[in-house]
N, C-alpha and C positions, 0 to 999 in steps of 0.2 A: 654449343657452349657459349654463355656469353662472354665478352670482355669484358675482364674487371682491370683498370689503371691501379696501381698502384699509388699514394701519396707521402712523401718524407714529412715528417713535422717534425721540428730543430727541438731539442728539448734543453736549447743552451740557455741560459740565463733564467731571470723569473719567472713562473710560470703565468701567461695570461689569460688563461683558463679559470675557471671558476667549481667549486665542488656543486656549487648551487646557482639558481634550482634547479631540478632534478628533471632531466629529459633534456628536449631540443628548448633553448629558449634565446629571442633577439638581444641584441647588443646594442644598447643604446649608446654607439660611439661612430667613428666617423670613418668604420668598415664598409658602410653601405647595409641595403636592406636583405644580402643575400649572406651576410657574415652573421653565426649563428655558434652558443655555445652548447657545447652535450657533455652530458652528464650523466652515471648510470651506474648504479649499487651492484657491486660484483668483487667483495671483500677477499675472498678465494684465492681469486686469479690475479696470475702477476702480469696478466696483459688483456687487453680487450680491444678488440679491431673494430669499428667502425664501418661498415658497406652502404654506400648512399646511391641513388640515381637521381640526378635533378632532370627536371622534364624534356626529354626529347634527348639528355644524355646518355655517356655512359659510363657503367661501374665503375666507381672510385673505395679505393680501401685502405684505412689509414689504423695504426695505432692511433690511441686515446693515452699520449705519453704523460701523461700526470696522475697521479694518486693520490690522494686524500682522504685517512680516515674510510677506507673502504669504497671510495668515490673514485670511482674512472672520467676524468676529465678532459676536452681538448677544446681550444678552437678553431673554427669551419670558415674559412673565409668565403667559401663559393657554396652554398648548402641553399639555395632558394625556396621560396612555398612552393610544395608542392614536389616535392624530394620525397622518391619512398628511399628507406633506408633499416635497418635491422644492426643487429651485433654477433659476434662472434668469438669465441674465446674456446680456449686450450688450445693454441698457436703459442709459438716463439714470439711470434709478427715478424719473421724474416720476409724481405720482397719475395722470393721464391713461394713460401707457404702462402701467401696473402694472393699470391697470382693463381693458386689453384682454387679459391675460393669463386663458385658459383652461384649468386645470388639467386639464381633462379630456377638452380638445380636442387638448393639444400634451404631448411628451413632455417634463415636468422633467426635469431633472437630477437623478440617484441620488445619494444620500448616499454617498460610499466606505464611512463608516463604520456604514452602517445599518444595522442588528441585524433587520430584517425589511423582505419586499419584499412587497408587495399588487399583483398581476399581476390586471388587469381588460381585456375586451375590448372596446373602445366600441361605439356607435351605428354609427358607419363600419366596423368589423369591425376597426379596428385595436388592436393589443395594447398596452397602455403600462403601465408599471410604478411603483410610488411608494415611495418610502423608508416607514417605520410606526416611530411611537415607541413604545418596549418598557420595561418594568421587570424586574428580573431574579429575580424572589421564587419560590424553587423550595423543597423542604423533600429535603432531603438526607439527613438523621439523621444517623446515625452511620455511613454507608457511606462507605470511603475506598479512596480508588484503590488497586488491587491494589499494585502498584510490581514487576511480576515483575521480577529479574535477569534482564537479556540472556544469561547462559549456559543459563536453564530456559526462555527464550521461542520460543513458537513460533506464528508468524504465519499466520494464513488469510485472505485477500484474498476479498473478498466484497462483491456491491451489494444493498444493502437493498430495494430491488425483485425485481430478480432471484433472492435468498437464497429467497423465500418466497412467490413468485408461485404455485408449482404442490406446495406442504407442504400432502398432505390432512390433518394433524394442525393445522394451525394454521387462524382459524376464518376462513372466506371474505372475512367483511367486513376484516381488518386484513391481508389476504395484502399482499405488498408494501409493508411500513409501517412504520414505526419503531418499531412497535406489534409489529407481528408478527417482525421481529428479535430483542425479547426476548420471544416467547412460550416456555411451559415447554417444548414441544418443540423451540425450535429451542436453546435454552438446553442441554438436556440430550446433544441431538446432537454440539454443540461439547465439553461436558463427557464424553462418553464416548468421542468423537475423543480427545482427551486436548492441544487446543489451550488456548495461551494467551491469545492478542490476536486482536481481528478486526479487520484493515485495509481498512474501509471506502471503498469507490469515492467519488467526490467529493461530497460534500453538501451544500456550500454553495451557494447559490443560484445554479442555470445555466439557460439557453435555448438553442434549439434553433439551428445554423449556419442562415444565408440558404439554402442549397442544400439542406437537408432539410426546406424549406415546400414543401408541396405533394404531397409524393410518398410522403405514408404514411406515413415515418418516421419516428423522431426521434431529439434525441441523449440514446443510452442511458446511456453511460456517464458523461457530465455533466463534460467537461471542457472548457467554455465557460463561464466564471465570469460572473455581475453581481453577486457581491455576497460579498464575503469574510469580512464578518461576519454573514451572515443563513443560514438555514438552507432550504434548498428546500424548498418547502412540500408538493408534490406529493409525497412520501415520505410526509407524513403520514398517516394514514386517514383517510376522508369524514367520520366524527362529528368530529375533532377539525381538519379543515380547516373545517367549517360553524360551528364553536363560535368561531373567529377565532384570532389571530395567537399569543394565549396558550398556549389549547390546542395548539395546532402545536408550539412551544416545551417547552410542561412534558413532551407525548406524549415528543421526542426525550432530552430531559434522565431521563425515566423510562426510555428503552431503555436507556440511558447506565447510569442506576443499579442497576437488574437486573441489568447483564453486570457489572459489579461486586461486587453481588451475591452473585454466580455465580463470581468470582475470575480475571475474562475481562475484559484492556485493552480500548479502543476508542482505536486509530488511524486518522487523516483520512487521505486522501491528497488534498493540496491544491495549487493549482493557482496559484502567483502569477506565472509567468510570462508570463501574458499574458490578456487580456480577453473578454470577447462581441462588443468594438465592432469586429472584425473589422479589416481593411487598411485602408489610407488612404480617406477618401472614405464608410467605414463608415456607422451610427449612429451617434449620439450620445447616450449611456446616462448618462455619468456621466463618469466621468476626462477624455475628448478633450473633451469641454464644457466643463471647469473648469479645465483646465492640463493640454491636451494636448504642447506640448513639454514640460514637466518628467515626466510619467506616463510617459511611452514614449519608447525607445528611438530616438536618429535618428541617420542619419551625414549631412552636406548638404543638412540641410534635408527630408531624406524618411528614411522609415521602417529601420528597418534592424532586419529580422526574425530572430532566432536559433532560432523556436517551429515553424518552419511555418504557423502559424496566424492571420498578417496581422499581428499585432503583436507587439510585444515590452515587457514593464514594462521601465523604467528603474531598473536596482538601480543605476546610478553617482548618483542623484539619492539625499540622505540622507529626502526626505520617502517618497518610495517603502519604501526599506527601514523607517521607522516606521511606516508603513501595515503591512506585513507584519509586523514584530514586533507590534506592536499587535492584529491582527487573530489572530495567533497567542496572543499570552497571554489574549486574551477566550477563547477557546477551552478554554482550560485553565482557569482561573479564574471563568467562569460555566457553563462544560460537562462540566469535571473528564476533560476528553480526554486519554490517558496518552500522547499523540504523534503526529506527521506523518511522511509521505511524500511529499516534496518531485517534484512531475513536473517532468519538464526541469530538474533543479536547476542545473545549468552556467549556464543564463539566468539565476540569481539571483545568479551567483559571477564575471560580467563587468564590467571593470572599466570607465572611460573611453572608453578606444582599445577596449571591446568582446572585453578578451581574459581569459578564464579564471583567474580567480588564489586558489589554496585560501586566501588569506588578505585574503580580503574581508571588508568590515566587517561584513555581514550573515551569511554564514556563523560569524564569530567571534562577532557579539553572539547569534547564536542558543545558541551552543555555551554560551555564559559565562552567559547570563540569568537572575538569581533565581529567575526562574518555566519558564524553557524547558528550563535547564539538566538538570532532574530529570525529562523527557520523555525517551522516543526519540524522536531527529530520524533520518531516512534518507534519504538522495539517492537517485533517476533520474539514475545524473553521465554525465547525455549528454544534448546538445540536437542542433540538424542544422544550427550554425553552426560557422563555421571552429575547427579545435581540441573539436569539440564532446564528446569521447569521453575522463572523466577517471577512468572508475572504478580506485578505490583511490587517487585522490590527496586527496581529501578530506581535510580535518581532524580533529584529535580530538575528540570531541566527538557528531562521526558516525558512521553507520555508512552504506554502498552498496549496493544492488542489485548482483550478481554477476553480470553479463551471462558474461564470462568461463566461471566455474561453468558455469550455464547452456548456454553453446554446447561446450564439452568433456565433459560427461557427457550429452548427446543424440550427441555424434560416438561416442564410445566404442559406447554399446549399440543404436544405434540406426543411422549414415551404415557408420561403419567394420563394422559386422559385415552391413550392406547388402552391402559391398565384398569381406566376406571371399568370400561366397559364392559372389559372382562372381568369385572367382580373386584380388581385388587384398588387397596386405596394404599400408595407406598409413602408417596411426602408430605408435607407442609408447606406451607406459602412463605417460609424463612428466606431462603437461598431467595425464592423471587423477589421479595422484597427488598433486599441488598443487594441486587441488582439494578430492581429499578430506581434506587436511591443511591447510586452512580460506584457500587461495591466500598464505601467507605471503609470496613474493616482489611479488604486486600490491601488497600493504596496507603492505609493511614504509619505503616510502621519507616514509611521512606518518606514522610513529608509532604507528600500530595494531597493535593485536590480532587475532585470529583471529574475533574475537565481531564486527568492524568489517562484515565478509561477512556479507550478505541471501544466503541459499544459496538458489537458484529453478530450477526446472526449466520451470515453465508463471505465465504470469501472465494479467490480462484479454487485453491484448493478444496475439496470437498462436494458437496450437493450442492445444487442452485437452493433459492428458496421454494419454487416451487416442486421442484424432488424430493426436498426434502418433506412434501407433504403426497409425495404419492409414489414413496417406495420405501420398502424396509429395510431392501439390499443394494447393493454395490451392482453393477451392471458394467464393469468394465473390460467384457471382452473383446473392444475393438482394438485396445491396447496391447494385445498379442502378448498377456503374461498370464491365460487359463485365470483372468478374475484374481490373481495374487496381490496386486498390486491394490494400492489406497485405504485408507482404513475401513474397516467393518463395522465401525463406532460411531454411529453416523446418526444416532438420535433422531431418528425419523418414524414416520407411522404414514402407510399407505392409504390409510381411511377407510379399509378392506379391501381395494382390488391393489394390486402391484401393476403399475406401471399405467398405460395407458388407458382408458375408460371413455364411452360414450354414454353412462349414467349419470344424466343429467343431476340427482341426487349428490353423489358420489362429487362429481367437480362441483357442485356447489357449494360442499362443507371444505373441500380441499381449498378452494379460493376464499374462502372466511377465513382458513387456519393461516394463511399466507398474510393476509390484512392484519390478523391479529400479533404476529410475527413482525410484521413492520412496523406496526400502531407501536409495540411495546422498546423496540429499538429507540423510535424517533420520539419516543417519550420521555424516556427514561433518562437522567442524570448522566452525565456525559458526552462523548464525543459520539454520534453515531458514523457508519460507514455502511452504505452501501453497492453491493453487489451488479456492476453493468447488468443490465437484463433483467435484472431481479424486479423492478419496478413494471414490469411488462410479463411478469412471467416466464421468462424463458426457461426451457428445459435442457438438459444435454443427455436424455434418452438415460438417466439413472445412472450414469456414467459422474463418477466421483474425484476421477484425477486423470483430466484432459490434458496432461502436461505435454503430451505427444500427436495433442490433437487438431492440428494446422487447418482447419474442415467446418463443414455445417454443425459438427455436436459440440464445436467449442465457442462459432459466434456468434454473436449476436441475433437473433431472430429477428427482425422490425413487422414483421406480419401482422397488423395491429388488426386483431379478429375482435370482438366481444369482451371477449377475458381478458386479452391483453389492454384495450381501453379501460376496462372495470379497472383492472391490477394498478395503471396508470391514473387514474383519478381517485385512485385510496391515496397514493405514496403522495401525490403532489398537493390533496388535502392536509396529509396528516404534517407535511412538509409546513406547509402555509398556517397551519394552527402553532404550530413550534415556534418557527419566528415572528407570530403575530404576540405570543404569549412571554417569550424572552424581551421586544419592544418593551411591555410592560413593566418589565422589574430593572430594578438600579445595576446599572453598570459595572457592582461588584459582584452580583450574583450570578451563580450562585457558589462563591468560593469563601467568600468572607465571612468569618464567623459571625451571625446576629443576623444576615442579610438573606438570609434564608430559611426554610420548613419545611416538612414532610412529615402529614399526619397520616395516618394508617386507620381505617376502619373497615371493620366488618359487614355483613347484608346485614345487620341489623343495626345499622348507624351507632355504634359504641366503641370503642378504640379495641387495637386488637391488642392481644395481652402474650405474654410470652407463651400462656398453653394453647394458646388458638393459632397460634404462627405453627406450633408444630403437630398441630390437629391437622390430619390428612382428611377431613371432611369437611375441611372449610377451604371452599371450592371461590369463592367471593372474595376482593381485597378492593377496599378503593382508596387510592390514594389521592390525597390533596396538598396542593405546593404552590410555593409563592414567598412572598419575598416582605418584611412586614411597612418598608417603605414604595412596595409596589403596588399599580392600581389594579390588576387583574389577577386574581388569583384561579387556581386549575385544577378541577378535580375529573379524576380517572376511573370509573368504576371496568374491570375486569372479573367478567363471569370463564375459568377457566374450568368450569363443569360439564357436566353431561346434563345437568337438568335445569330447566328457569326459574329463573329466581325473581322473586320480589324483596328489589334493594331498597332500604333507607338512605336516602342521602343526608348525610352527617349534620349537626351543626357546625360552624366555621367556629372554632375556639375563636378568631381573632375580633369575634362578635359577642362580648362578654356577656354574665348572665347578668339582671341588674344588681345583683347582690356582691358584685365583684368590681364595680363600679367607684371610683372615688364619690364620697358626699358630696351634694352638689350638684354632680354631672348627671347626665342622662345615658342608659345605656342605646349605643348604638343597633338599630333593628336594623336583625342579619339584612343584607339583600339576597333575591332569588339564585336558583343555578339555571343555568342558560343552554340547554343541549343543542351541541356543534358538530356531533357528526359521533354516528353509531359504524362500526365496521360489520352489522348483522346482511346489509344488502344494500343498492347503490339507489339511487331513485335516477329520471330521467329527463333531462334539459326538454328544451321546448323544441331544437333540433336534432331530438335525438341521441345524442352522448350521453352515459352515465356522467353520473355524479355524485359525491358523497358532502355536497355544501347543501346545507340546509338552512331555510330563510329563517331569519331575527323574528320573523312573526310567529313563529313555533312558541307554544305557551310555556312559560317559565315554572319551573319547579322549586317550591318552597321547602326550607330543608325539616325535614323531620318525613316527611313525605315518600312514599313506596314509589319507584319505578321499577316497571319489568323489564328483565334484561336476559334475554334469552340465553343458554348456551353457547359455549363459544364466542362470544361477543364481549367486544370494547367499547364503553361509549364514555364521550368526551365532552365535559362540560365545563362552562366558563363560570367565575362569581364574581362581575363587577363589582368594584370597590365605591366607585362614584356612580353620582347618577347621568342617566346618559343625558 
C-alpha cells in the first residue's frame, strides 16, 4: 500500500482559490512555477479530496476547502508538471479517512479537464487511470494554420494508426503514430492526391468497451471518450510514449505543424456525446463520480440514452456545454486544430424535454465563438433518439455530413443499374440531380449554402468504396457478433460475383463504378470527403463496421498493384480538374446569388423538363456549371445506364441565339467543348503508369454535336470562355 501524506489547508480568511477555470491551471503570481489552482464540478458533495504525486514523490491528499456555485476549489502550492493526481469524494476529509486513501489501489476520479491521462496496470492486473499536470510550451514558429476556404477544401477521413500501420516508406518504428502521420511520405501522398484537410478519427483519449476485454480486440476506431482534453497516448510512438507525457504532446503538436506545413488542415472528429462510463451501474471514471445527475442525460430519475452507447452528456446542463466549448477551444488554441466533426451531433442540440432544436445554445455558441468561429465545425445530424435525423437543418455557421448525397448516388450507379439489368427501371435522375447541384432544397430551410454539404460516398463506418462495388452483403464475422453487427443497407451491387473475383470482366466494370463514384463526389456542388484508401482502392474483405478491427482488414493497404495506380490516377485527375475549374470562377462562387448556374440537359441536348427528371428511362443527365463572370465553364455528361449512348452536347445559353441579342451588337459564336478526361478506361504514360490526362490536342467538340458515351461512364469536358 502506498503512502498517502496527508495536507491541512487553512480555510481562515478569504478564500484564494479560484472557481475558475476549471481543472489544474497556473497562477500567474509570485508562488512560483509549482503553485497551481484546481477546480472541479462536483455540486452533490459537500467535500472533495484532492490526491496528487509530483514526480519522484509521494501521495499527498488534501480537501478542496472552498465551494462555489457547485465548484470545488483550492490552492496547490507545491503541485509541479508532471503531478498525476485524481479526486475523491464521499469522505468527511477527516485525516484518518484521507489516510486510507490508496491512490494506487483504487480508481480516482479523472479530472474532466485533464490535459493528460497516465494509464498504468496494477499489482492486481487492474487498469486505473490518473489525470497528469501538463504545461503547454511548444515552439511553433512562424507556421500558421492554413485557413483553406470551404469552397477549395477537401477532406480525407483518416486514423492515424490505421493511415501508416502497413506504409513500407515510412519507418517501422513510428508506423502508426502521430509521428508517422506527418512523415515525408505520408505528407507528399496527401500532397499529390491533391487533398486539403485530414479529418482524423478520434484522438482524444479513449478505452476499450467492457465487451471487447477478453476477446482480442479492441476499440479501433476510439469512440469511447475518457478524456476530452488529453490526447491518447497510444498514437504516439514508443520513444516518445517512454520519454513521458511531454513528448506524447510535443510528437502530436509536431504532426500537427508538419501538415501545416505542408498547407494540410487537421480536423478532430470528437466525441462529446457521451462517455466510456458506459449505462447505468457503469464505472466510475470521472463525470458519474463527480455530478452524475448534472453530466448525463435522465428522464425519471434513470438514464435516457440518445448515443446507443449507455449514456448520454447532458447539453441541457450549461456546465456540460462549457466543458465542451472549453475543451474545444484548448484544441485550437494549444493544438492550432483547424476544426471538428461533431459524432452524433443531434445529442449535443437537445434540449430539456430531449428534443432537437438547431437553436441550441451550444450549437449557437460554437457557431459565434472568438476562437471557434474561424474553424470548421461539421455535424453527424443524426443520433438514434426520437427525431434523431436532422441533416440540413443545422445552423449557419455549420456545415453536415450528407447522408442524403450519400445514399442517392450509391442508388443511381450502383442499386438502380443492379435493377436495370434485371429488367426493373425504379427511379429518375431527380434525387441525382440535387445532389449534384450541392442538395439545395435540404440546406435551403436553415440559411445555407451549398458549401454547408460534406458530399460522402464512403466513410469509417460502413463499405469502402471499392466494397461497395463488389458485395451485396455485410461480411462481418470477424467481429465475433454471428454478422449481427453493421447495417444491412448498404446500397451496394456486386456486379454478379460476391466478393472476391479473378474475372478480369467483372473487376473492370467494378473499377469504372468506383471512378464513376468518385468523379460524381468530386464534381458535384459542395464540400467533398474522402475515404483513406478509397483513392487506391482498398478493401476491408466486405466487412462494414471495423470498429473492433486493430488489423490488416481495417488499414491501410499501400500495395500499389495495377488497380490500385488506375484507382490513383482517376482520384488525383478528377482532384486536378476541380481545382483547375474553381481557379476559373470569382471568388464568390458558387454561394452568391447571380454568381453562379447549373443547366441540366438530356442525351439529346434539350433541357430536362420536370417529366424527364422522373422518367426512369432517362439513363443520361449532363450537367453544365459555371459562374457568368467566370472564364471556364464545365460540362459533365453521365451515362448511368446499361446501354451506349449518343449524346448531344447542349448549346451554352450563355451564348445567345442572335435574335436575343441587343441591336447593334453581335451575337457571340459559342466556343467548342474540350474533353478532359473520360472515366470509361485509363490510357498509358510513356513509362508506363496509367493515366486519365488526356492531351489539349484531342479534337474539340462543337456543341449541337453527338458523342458516344458508353455505359457506366463520366466524361468531363471544359468550354473556354476566352480564346486561348
Amino acid at each position: 500500500m502506498s503512502v498517502t501524506v496527508v495536507e491541512a489547508i487553512s480555510t481562515l480568511g478569504a478564500a484564494q482559490s479560484r472557481r475558475f477555470p476549471l481543472g489544474v491551471s497556473d497562477i500567474p503570481r509570485e508562488e512560483g512555477p509549482a503553485a497551481v489552482n484546481v477546480a472541479v464540478y462536483s455540486p452533490a458533495y459537500h467535500s472533495v479530496v484532492l490526491c496528487f504525486q509530483p514526480p519522484g514523490g509521494q501521495w499527498k491528499a488534501m480537501i478542496l476547502p472552498d465551494k462555489t456555485d457547485g465548484v470545488h476549489h483550492v490552492l496547490v502550492e507545491n503541485m509541479p508538471v508532471g503531478s498525476r493526481y485524481g479526486f475523491h469524494v464521499g469522505l468527511e476529509a477527516a485525516q484518518a479517512e484521507m489516510l486510507l486513501i490508496d491512490p494506487e489501489a483504487v480508481q480516482l476520479l479523472l479530472d474532466p479537464y485533464g490535459r493528460y491521462i497516465d494509464e498504468q496496470c496494477g499489482p492486481d492486473g487492474v487498469t486505473r487511470y490518473l489525470s497528469v499536470r501538463m504545461d503547454s510550451e511548444f515552439d511553433w514558429g512562424t507556421v500558421a494554420r492554413p485557413n483553406t476556404p470551404w469552397r477549395e477544401t477537401i477532406f480525407y477521413e483518416a486514423h492515424v494508426r490505421g493511415q501508416t500501420m502497413l506504409h513500407p516508406d515510412v519507418p517501422e518504428e513510428i508506423r502508426g503514430s502521430y509521428a508517422g502521420m506527418a512523415h515525408p511520405a505520408m505528407i507528399k501522398h496527401l500532397q499529390d492526391l491533391g487533398v486539403t484537410a485530414v479529418e482524423l478519427l478520434p484522438i482524444h483519449f479513449h478505452i476499450d468497451e467492457p465487451h471487447l476485454v477478453g476477446s482480442g480486440m479492441s476499440n479501433y476506431w476510439g469512440y469511447n471518450t475518457l478524456g476530452f482534453f488529453a490526447p491518447h497516448v497510444k498514437y504516439a510512438s514508443a520513444a516518445a510514449r517512454a520519454a513521458g507525457p511531454a513528448a506524447v504532446q510535443a510528437e502530436l503538436k509536431g504532426m500537427i505543424k508538419l501538415l501545416h506545413m505542408a498547407g494540410i488542415e487537421v480536423i478532430l472528429d470528437v466525441v462529446y456525446n457521451h462517455t466510456a462510463e458506459g449505462g447505468a451501474g457503469g464505472p466510475s471514471y470521472s463525470w458519474r463520480g463527480l455530478a452524475e445527475e448534472q453530466y448525463y442525460r435522465m428522464r425519471d430519475g434513470h438514464y435516457y440514452d440518445t448515443t446507443g452507447c449507455g449514456n448520454t452528456l447532458n447539453f441541457g446542463n450549461p456546465h456540460v456545454i462549457k466543458m465542451a466549448m472549453d475543451s474545444l477551444r484548448y484544441w485550437v488554441e494549444e493544438f492550432h486544430i483547424d476544426g471538428f466533426r461533431f459524432d452524433l451531433a443531434v445529442s449535443l442540440a437537445r434540449n430539456g424535454v430531449h428534443e432537437f432544436t438547431n437553436q441550441h445554445p451550444f450549437l449557437l455558441a460554437a457557431a459565434t465563438d472568438g476562437v471557434l468561429s474561424s474553424t470548421k465545425l461539421i455535424s453527424e445530424p443524426w443520433d438514434v433518439g426520437y427525431g434523431g435525423w436532422q441533416t440540413g437543418k443545422f445552423p449557419t455557421g455549420w456545415a453536415d455530413w450528407n447522408d442524403s448525397f450519400r445514399d442517392t448516388v450509391r442508388e443511381v450507379w450502383l442499386t438502380d443499374r443492379a435493377a436495370m439489368l434485371s429488367g426493373y427501371h425504379h427511379n429518375g435522375l431527380a434525387r441525382f440531380g440535387d445532389a449534384l447541384g450541392g442538395s439545395v432544397e435540404l440546406f435551403a430551410e436553415s440559411g445555407r449554402s451549398r458549401l454547408s454539404s460534406i458530399n460522402l460516398i464512403t466513410a469509417h463506418d460502413g463499405f469502402t468504396l471499392a466494397d461497395l462495388t463488389a458485395y451485396n452483403h455485410k461480411h462481418n464475422q470477424d467481429n465475433q457478433e454471428d454478422n449481427r453487427d453493421g447495417t444491412s443497407n448498404n446500397r451496394s451491387w456486386n456486379h454478379g460475383v460476391e466478393g472476391i473475383t479473378n474475372n478480369p470482366d467483372t473487376q473492370a466494370k467494378r473499377a469504372r463504378t468506383s471512378r464513376n463514384l468518385m468523379a460524381t463526389m468530386l464534381l458535384a456542388q459542395g464540400v467533398p470527403m474522402i475515404t483513406a484508401g478509397d483513392e487506391i482502392g482498398r478493401s476491408q474483405g466486405g466487412n462494414n463496421n471495423v470498429y473492433c478491427q486493430d488489423n490488416e482488414i481495417a488499414w491501410v493497404d499501400w500495395t500499389m498493384d495495377d488497380e490500385a495506380k488506375t484507382m490513383m490516377a482517376a482520384t488525383t485527375r478528377l482532384l486536378r480538374i476541380r481545382k483547375h475549374f474553381l481557379a476559373a470562377q470569382p471568388s464568390s462562387y458558387p454561394t452568391r446569388g447571380g454568381q453562379s448556374f447549373i443547366h441540366w440537359f438530356g442525351a439529346d441536348g434539350l433541357a430536362m423538363t420536370a417529366e424527364r427528371w422522373k422518367n426512369p428511362y432517362e439513363r443520361v443527365l449532363t450537367m453544365l456549371l459555371g459562374s457568368p463572370d467566370g472564364t471556364v465553364d464545365g460540362l459533365v455528361v453521365f451515362n448511368t445506364g446499361i446501354t451506349d449512348e449518343d449524346v448531344i452536347l447542349p448549346a451554352n445559353p450563355r451564348f445567345g441565339a442572335a435574335d436575343s441579342v441587343p441591336e447593334g451588337s453581335a451575337a457571340e459564336a459559342p466556343r467548342p467543348y474540350m474533353l478532359r478526361m473520360t472515366t470509361a478506361a485509363s490510357s498509358t504514360t510513356p513509362d508506363g503508369e496509367p493515366t486519365f490526362h488526356l492531351p489539349r490536342s484531342i479534337p474539340v467538340v462543337e456543341a449541337g454535336a453527338a458523342v458516344r458515351v458508353e455505359a457506366n461512364t463520366v466524361q468531363l469536358y471544359r468550354n473556354d470562355l476566352t480564346a486561348s
